[in-house]
N, C-alpha and C positions, 0 to 999 in steps of 0.2 A: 180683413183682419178679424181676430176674436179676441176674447180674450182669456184668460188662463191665470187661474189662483198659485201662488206664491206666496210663500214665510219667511218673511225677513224681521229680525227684532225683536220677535216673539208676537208678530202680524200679519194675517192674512193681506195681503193685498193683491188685486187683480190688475195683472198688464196687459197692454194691446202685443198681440204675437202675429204671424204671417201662419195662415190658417193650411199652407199647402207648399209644396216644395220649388213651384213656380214663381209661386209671389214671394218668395223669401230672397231668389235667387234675383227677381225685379228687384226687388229693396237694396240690394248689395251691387246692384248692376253690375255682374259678372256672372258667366255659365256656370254650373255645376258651384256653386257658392255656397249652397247648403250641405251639399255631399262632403265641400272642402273642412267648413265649419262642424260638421256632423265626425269627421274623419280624427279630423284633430282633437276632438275632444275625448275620442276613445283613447285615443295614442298619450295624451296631458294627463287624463284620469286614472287608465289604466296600463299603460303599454311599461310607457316611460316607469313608472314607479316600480312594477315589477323587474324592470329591467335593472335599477340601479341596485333594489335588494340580489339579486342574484348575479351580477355584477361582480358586488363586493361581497358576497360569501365564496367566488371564485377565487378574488383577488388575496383574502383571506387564507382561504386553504392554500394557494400556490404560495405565498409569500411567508407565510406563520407568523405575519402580524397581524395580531388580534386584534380587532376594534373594539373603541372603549367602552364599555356598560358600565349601569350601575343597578343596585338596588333598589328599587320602591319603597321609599317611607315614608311612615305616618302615626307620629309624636312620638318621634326618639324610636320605631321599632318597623322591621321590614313586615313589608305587606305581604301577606300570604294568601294564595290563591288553590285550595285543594290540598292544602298542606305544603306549597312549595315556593319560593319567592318568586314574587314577581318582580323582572327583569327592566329596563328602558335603556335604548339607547343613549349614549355619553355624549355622542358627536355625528354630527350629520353623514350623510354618505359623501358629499362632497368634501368635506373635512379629513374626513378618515381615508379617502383616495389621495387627496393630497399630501396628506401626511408619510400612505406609502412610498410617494416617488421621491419623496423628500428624504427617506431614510436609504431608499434601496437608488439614491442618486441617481433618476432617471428620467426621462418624460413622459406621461401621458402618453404618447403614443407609441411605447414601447408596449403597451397592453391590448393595441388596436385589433391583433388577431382573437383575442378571448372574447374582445367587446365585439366582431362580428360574429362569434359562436354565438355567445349569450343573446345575441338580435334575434340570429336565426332563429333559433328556439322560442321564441314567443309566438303566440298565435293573437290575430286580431280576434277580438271577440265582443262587441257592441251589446252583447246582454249581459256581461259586469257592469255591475253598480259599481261608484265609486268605490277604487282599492283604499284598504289600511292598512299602515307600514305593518311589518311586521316586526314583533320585539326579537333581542338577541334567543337564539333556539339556544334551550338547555340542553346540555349534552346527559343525553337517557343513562340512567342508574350503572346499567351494567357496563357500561367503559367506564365510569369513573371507578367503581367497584374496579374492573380490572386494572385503571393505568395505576390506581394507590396501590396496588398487590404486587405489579409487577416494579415499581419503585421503591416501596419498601421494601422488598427482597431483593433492592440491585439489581434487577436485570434487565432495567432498561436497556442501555447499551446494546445485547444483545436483541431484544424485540426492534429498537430502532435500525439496524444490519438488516436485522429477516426483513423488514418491512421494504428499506430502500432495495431490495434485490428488484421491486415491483416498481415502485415511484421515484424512485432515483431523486431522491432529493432528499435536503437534510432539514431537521427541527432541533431547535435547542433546550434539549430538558434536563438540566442538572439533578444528579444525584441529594433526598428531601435529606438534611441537615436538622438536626437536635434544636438547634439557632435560627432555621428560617420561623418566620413570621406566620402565620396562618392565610395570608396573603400569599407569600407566594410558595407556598404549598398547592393552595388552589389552583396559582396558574400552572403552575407543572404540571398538574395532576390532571387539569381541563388539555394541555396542548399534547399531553402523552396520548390523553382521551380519543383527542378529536383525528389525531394521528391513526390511530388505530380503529378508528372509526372510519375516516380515508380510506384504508387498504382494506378492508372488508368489503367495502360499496366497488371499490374496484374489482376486487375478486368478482364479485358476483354480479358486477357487469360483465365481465371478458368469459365469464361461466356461461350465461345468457346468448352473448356474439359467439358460442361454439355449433349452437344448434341449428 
């Protein structure tokens, strides 16, 4: 055994540790017990976390139910980071998945073939440090500049057609109202956004898969 300094409390304190991967796997009396414990905790730190954000930014885009944020504040006024708010999630990723099956009346495992895409794509990787969630991504200036332009001119409609010719699926963006709320301005304005922000990363994948 050795031993090995630790912070806990705001204290140093040293534990006895299994100095080799031998003795570690004796302590546990079981083969490969360090490898198993070594494994898992890449997968608990980092695998799984990443998985469930990207997960639910899929399940988001396919569905166009947004999950909930909110703004950062501090005494009465939003936090700003660079000039821009800073964002927090509203509702856990568990929450917000269940909420979708709950609206689009369905279960969990009706998502099981995105959640084996979303797996695949992960790479183990043992030299991340532990992950940190990531906050709600702000949708970059120039879509929102565009979806306000193209919806206060009416012609959403028409951009939301050209778009499904590609994605074949529909969003619900009503035409902005003298009487809507500044609230939901914003979400129209964010879900035309992000819409259009979709068919571009699409274009320029299937642009890519030509070569």
């Amino acid at each position: 055994m050795k031993q090995t300094e630790y912070r806990s409390l705001g204290i140093d304190v040293k534990l006895n540790t299994p100095e080799t991967v031998a003795e570690f796997d004796t302590l546990a009396k079981r083969t490969n017990a360090c490898l198993d414990e070594a494994t898992n905790n890449v997968v608990y730190r980092g695998m799984l976390a990443e998985y469930r954000e990207t997960f639910c930014e899929r399940i988001e885009l396919e569905t166009k139910i947004e999950r909930k944020w909110k703004v950062a504040m501090k005494d009465g006024k939003p936090v700003l980071k660079d000039g821009q708010e800073v964002t927090h999630w509203d509702e856990t990723e568990a929450d917000y998945f269940k909420r979708v099956c709950a609206e689009k009346k369905v279960e969990p495992s009706v998502y099981q073939s995105l959640a084996d895409e979303v797996a695949a794509s992960l790479v183990f990787d043992p030299t991340e440090r532990e992950r940190k969630e990531r906050g709600p991504v702000k949708l970059a200036k120039m879509y929102v500049e565009k979806a306000t332009e193209v919806l206060t001119q009416g012609r959403h409609e028409k951009v939301i057609q050209h778009i499904q010719k590609d994605l074949k699926d529909t969003v619900p963006v009503p035409v902005l109202a003298d009487g809507d709320t500044e609230e939901v301005k914003t979400k129209n304005i964010n879900a035309l956004g992000h819409y259009i922000k979709a068919h571009i990363s699409w274009k320029e994948k299937n642009s890519v898969a030509k070569y």
